[in-house]
CHARMM internal coordinates of N, CA and C (Angstrom, degrees):
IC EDIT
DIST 1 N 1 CA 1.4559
DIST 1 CA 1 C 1.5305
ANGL 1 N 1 CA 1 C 110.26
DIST 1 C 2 N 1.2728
ANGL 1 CA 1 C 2 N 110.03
DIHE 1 N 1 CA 1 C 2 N -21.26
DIST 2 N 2 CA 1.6705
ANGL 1 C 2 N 2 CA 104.34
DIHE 1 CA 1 C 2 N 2 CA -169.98
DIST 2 CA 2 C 1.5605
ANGL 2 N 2 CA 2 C 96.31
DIHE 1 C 2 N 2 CA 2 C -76.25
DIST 2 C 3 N 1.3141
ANGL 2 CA 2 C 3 N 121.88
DIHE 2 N 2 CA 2 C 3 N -56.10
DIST 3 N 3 CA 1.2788
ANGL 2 C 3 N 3 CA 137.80
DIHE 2 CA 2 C 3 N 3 CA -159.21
DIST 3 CA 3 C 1.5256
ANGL 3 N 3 CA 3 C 96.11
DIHE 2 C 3 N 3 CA 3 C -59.92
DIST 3 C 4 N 1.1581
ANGL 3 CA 3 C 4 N 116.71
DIHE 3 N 3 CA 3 C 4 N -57.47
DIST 4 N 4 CA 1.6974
ANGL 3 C 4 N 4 CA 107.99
DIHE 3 CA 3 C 4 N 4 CA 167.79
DIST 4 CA 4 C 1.4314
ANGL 4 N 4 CA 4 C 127.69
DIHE 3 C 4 N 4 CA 4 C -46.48
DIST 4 C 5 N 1.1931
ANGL 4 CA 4 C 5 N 125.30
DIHE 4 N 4 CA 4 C 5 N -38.03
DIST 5 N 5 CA 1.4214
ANGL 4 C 5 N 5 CA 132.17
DIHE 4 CA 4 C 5 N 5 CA 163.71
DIST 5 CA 5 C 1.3396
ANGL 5 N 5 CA 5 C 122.71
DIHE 4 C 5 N 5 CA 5 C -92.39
DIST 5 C 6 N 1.7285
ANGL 5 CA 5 C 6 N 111.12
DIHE 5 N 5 CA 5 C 6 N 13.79
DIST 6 N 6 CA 1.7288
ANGL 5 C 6 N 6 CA 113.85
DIHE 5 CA 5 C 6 N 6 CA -179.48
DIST 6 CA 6 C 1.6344
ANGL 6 N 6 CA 6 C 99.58
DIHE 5 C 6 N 6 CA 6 C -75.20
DIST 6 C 7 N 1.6685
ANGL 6 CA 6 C 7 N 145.11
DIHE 6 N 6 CA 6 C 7 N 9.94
DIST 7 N 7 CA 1.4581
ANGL 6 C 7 N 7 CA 127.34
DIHE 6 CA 6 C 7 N 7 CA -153.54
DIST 7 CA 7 C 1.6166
ANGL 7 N 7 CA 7 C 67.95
DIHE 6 C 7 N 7 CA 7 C -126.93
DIST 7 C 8 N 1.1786
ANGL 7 CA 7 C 8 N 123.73
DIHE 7 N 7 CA 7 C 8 N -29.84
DIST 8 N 8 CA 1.5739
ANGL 7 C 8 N 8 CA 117.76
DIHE 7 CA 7 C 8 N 8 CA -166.10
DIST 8 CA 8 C 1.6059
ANGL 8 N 8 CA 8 C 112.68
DIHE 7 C 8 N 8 CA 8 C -75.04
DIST 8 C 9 N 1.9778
ANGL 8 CA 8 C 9 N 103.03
DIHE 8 N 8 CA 8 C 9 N -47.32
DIST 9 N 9 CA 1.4167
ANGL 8 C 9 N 9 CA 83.71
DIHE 8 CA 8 C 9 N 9 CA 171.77
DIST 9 CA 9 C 1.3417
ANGL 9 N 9 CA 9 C 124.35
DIHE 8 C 9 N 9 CA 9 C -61.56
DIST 9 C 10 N 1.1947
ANGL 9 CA 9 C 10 N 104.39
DIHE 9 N 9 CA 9 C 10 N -24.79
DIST 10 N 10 CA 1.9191
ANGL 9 C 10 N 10 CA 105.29
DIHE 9 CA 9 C 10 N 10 CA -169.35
DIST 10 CA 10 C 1.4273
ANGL 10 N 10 CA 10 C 106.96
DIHE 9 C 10 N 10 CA 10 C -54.61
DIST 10 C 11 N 1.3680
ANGL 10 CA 10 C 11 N 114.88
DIHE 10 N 10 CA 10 C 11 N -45.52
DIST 11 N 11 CA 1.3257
ANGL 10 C 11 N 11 CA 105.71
DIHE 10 CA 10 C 11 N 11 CA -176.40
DIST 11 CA 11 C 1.4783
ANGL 11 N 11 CA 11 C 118.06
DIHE 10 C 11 N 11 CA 11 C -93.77
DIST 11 C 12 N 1.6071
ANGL 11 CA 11 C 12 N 115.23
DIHE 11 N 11 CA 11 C 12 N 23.87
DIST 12 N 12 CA 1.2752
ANGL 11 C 12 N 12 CA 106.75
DIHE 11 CA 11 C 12 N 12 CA 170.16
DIST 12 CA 12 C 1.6437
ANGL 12 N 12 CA 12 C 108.18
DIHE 11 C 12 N 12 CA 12 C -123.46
DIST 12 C 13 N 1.3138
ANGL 12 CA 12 C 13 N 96.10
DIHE 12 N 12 CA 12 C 13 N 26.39
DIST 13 N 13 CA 1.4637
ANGL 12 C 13 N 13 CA 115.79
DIHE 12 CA 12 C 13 N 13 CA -169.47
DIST 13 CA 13 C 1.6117
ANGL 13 N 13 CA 13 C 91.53
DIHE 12 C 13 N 13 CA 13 C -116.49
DIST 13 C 14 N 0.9376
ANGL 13 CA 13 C 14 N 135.72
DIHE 13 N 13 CA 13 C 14 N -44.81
DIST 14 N 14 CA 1.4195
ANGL 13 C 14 N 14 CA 159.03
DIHE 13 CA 13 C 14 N 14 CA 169.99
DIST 14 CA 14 C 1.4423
ANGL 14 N 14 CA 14 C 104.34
DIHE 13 C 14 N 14 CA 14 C -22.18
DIST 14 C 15 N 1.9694
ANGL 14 CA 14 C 15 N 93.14
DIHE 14 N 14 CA 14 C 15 N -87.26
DIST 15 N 15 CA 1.2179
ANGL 14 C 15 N 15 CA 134.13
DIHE 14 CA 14 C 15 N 15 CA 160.73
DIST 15 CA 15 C 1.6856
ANGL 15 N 15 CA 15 C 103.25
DIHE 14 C 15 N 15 CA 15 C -30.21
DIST 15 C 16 N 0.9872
ANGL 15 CA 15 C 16 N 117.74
DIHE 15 N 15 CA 15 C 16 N -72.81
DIST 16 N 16 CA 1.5468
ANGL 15 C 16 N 16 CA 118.91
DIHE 15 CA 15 C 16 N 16 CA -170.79
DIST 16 CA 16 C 1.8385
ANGL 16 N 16 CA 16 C 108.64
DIHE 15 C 16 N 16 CA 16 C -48.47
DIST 16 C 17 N 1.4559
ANGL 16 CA 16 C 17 N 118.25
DIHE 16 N 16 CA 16 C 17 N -57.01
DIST 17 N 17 CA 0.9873
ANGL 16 C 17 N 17 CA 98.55
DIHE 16 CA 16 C 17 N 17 CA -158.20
DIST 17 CA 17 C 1.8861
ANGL 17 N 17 CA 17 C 114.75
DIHE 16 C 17 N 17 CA 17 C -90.20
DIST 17 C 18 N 1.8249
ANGL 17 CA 17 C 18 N 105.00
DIHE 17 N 17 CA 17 C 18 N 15.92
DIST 18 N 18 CA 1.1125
ANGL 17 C 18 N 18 CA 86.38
DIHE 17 CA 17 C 18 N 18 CA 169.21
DIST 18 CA 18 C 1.7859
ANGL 18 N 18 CA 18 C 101.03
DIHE 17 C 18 N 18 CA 18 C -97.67
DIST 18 C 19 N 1.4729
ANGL 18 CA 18 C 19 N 107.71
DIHE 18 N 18 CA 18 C 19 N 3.05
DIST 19 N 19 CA 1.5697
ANGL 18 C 19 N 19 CA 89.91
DIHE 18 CA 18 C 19 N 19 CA -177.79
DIST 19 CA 19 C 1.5696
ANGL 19 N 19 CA 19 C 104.62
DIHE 18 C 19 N 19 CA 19 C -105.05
DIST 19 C 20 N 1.3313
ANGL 19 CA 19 C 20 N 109.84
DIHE 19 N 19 CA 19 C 20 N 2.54
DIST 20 N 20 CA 1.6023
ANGL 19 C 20 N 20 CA 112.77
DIHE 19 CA 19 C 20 N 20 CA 150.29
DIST 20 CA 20 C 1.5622
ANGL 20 N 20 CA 20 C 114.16
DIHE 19 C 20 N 20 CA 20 C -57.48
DIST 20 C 21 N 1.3850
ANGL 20 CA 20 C 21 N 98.48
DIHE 20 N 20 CA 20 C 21 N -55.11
DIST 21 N 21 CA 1.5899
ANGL 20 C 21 N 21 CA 99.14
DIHE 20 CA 20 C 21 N 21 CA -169.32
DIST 21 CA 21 C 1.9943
ANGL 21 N 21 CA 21 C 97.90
DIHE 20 C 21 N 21 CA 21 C -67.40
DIST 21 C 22 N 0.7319
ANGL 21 CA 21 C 22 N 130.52
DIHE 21 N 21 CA 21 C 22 N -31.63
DIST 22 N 22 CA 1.3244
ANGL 21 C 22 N 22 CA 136.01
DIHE 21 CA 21 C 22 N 22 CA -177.56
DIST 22 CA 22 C 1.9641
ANGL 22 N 22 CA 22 C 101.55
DIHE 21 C 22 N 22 CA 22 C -61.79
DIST 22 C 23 N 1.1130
ANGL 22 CA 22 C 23 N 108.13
DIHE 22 N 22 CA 22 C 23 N -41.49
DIST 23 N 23 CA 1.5103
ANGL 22 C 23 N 23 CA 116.96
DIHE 22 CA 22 C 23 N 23 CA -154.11
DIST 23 CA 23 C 1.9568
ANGL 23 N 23 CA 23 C 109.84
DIHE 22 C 23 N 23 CA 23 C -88.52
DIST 23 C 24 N 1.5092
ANGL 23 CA 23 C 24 N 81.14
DIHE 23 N 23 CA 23 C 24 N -26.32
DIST 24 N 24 CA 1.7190
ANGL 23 C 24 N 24 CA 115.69
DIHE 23 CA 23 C 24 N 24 CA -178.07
DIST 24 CA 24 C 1.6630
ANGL 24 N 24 CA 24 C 88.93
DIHE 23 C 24 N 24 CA 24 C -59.91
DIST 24 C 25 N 1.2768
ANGL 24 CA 24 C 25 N 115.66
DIHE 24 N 24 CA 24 C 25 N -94.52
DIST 25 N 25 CA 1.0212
ANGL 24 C 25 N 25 CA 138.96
DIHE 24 CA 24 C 25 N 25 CA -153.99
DIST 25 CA 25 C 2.0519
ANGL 25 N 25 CA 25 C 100.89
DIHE 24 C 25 N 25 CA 25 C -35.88
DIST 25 C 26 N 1.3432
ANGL 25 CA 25 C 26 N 117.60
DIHE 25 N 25 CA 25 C 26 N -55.19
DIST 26 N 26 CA 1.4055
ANGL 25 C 26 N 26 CA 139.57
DIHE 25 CA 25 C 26 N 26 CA 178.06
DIST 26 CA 26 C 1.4610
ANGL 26 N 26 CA 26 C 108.34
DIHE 25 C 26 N 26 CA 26 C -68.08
DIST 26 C 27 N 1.5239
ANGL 26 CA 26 C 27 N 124.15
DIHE 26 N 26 CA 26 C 27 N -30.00
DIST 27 N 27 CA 1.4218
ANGL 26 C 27 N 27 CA 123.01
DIHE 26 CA 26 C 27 N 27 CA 151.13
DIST 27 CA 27 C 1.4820
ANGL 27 N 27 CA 27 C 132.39
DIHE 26 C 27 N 27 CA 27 C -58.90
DIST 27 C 28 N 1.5998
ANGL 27 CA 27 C 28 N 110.14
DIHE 27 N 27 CA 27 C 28 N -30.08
DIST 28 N 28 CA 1.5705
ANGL 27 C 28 N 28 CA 127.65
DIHE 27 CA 27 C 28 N 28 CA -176.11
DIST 28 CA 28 C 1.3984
ANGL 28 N 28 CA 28 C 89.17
DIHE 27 C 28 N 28 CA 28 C -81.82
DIST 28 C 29 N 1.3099
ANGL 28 CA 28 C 29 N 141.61
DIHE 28 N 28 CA 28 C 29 N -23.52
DIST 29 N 29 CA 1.5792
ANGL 28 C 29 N 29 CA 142.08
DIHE 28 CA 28 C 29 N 29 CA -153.43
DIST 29 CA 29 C 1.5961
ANGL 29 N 29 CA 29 C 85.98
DIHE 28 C 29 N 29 CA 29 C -99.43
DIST 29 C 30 N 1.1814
ANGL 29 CA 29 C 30 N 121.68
DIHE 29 N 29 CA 29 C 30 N -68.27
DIST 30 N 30 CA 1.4778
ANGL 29 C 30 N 30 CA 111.05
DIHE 29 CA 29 C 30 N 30 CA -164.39
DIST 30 CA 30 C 1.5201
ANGL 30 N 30 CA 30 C 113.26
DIHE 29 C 30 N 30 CA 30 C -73.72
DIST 30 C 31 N 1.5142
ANGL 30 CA 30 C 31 N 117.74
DIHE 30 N 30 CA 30 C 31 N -23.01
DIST 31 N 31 CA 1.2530
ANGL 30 C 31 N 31 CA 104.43
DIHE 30 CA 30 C 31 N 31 CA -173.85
DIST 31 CA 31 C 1.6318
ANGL 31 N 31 CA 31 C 110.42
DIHE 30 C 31 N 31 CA 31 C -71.59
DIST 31 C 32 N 1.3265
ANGL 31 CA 31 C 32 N 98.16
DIHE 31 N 31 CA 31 C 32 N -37.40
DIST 32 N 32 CA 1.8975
ANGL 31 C 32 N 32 CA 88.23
DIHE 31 CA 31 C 32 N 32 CA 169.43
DIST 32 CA 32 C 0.8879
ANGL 32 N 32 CA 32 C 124.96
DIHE 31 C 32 N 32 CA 32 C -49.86
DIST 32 C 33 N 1.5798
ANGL 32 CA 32 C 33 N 120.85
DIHE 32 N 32 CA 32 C 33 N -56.71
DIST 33 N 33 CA 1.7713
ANGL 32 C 33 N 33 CA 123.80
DIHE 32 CA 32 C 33 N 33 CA 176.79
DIST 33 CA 33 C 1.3306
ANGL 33 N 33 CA 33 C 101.00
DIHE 32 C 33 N 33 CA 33 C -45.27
DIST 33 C 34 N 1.7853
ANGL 33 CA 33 C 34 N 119.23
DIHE 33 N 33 CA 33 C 34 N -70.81
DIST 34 N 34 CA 1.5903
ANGL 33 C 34 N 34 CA 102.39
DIHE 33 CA 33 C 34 N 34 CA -151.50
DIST 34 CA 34 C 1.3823
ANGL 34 N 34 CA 34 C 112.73
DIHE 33 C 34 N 34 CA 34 C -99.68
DIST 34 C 35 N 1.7094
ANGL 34 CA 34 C 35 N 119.41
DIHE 34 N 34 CA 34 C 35 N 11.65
DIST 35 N 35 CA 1.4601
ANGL 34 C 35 N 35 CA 106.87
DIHE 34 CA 34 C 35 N 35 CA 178.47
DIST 35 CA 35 C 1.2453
ANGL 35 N 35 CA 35 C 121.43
DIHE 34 C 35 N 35 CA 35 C 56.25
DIST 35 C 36 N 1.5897
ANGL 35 CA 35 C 36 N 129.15
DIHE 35 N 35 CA 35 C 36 N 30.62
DIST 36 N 36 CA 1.1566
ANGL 35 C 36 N 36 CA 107.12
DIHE 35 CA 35 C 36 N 36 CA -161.77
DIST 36 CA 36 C 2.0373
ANGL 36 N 36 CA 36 C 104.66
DIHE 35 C 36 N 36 CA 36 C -124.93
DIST 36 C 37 N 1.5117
ANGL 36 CA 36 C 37 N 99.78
DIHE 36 N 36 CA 36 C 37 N 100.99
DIST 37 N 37 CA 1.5184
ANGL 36 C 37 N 37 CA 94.32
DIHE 36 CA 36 C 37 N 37 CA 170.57
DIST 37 CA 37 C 1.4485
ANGL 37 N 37 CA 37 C 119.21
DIHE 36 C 37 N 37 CA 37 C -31.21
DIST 37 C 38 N 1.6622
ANGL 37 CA 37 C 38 N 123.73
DIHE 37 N 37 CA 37 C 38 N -88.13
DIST 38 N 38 CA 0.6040
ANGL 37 C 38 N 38 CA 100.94
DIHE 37 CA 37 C 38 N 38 CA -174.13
DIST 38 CA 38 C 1.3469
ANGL 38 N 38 CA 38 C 155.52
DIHE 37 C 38 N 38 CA 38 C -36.85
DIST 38 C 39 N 1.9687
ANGL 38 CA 38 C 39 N 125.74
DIHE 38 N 38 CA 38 C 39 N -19.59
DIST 39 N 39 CA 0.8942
ANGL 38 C 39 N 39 CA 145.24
DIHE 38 CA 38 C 39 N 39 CA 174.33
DIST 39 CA 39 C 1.5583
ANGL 39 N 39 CA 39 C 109.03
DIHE 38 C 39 N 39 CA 39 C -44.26
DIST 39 C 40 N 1.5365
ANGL 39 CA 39 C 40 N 97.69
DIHE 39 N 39 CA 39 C 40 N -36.12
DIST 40 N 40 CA 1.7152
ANGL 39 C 40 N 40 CA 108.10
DIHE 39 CA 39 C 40 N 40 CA -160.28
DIST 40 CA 40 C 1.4826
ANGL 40 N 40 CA 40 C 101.43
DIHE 39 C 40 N 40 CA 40 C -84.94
DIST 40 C 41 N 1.5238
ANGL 40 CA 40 C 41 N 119.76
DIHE 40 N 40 CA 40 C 41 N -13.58
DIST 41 N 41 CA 1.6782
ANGL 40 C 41 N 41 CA 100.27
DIHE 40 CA 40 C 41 N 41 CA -161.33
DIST 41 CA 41 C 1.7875
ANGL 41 N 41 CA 41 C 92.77
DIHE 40 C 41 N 41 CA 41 C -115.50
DIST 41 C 42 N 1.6674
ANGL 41 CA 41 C 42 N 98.57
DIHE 41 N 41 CA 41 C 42 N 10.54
DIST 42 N 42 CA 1.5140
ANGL 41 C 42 N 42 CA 106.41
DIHE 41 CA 41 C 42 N 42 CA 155.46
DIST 42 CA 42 C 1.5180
ANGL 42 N 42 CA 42 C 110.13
DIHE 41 C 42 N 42 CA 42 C -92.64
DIST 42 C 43 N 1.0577
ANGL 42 CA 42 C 43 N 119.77
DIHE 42 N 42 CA 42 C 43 N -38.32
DIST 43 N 43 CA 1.3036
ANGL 42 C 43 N 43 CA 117.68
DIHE 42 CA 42 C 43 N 43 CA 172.94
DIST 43 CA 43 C 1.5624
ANGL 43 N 43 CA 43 C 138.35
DIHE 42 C 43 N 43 CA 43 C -56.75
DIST 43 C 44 N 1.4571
ANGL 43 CA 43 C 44 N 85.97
DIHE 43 N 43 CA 43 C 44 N -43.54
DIST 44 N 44 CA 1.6956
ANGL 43 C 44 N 44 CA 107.04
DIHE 43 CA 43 C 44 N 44 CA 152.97
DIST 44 CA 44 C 1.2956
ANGL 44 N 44 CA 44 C 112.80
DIHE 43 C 44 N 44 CA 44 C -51.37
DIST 44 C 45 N 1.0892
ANGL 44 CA 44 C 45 N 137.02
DIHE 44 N 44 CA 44 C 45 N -48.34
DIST 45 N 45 CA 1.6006
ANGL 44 C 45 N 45 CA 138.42
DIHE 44 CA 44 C 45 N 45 CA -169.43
DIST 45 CA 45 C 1.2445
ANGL 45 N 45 CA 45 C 116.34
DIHE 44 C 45 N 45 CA 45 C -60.95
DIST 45 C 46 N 1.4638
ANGL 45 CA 45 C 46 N 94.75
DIHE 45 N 45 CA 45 C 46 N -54.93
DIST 46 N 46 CA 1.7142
ANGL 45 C 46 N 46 CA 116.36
DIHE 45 CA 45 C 46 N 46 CA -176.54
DIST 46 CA 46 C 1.7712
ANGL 46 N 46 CA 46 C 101.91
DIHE 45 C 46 N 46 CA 46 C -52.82
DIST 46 C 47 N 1.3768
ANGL 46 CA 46 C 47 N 110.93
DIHE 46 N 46 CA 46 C 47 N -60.73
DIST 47 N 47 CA 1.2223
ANGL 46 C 47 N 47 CA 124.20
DIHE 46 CA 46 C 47 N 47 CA -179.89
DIST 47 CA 47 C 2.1671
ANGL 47 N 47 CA 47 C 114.98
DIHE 46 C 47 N 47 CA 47 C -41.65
DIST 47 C 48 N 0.9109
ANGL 47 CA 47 C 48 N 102.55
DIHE 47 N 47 CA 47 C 48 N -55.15
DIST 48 N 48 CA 1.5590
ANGL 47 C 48 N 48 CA 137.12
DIHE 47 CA 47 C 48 N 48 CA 163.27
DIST 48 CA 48 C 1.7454
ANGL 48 N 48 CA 48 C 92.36
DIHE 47 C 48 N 48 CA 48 C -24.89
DIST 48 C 49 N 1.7104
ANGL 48 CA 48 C 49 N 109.52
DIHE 48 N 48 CA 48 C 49 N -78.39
DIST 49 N 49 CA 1.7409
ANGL 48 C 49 N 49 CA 136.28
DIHE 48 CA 48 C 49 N 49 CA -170.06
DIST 49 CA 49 C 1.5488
ANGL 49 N 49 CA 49 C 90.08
DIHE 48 C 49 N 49 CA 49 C -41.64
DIST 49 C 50 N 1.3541
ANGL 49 CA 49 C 50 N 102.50
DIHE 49 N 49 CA 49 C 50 N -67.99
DIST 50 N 50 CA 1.5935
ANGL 49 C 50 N 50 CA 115.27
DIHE 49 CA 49 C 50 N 50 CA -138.26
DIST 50 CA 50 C 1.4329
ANGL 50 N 50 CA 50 C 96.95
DIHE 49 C 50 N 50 CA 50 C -55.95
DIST 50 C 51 N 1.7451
ANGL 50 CA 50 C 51 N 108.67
DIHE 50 N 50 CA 50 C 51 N -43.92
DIST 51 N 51 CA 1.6519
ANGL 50 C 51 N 51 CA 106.66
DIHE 50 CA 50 C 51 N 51 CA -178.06
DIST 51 CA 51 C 1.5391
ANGL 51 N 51 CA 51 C 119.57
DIHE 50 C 51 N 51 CA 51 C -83.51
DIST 51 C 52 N 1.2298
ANGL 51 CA 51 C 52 N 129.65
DIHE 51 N 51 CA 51 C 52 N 29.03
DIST 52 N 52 CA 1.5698
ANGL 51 C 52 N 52 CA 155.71
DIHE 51 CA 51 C 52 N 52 CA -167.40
DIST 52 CA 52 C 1.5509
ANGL 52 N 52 CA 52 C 96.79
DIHE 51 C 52 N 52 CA 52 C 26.02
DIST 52 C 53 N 1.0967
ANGL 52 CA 52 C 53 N 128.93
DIHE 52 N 52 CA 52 C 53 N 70.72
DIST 53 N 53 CA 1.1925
ANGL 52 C 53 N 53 CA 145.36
DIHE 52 CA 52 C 53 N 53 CA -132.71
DIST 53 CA 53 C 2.3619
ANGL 53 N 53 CA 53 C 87.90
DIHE 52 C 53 N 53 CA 53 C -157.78
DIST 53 C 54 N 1.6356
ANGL 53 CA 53 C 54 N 121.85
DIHE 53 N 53 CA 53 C 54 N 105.65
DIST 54 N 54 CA 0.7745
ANGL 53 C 54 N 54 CA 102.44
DIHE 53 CA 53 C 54 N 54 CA -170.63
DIST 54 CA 54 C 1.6836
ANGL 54 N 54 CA 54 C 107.35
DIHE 53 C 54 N 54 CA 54 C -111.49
DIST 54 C 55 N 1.1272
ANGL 54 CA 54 C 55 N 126.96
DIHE 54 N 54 CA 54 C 55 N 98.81
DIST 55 N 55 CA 1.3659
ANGL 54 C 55 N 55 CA 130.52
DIHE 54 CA 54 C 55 N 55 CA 168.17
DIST 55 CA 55 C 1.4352
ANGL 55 N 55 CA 55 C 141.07
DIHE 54 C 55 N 55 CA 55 C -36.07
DIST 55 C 56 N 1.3180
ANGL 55 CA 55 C 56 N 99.06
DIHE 55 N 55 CA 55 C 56 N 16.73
DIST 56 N 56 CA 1.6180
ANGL 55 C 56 N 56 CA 116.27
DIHE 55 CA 55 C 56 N 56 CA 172.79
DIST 56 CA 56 C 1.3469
ANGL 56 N 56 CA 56 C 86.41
DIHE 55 C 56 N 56 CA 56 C -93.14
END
COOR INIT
IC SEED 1 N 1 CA 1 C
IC BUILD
């Protein structure tokens, strides 16, 4: 099963890290304004989902 879905992660790894770099940039923007840790270790999570990537 992995090997069948090894062309899938690639491209959802792809996908992920240009909308990391997308998400990065809009994270450095809000974390200045609102200072807000927690915001970031929500952000992390989200980030985590999007790249089917499971953080347990």
């Amino acid at each position: 099963m992995l090997n069948w879905n090894e062309h899938e992660a690639e491209n959802k790894t792809e996908k992920g890290e240009q909308v990391y770099g997308l998400m990065a940039g809009f994270k450095s923007d809000f974390i200045d304004h609102a200072g807000n840790a927690v915001g970031s270790v929500s952000d992390a999570a989200a980030e985590f989902a999007m790249m089917g990537i499971s953080s347990k």
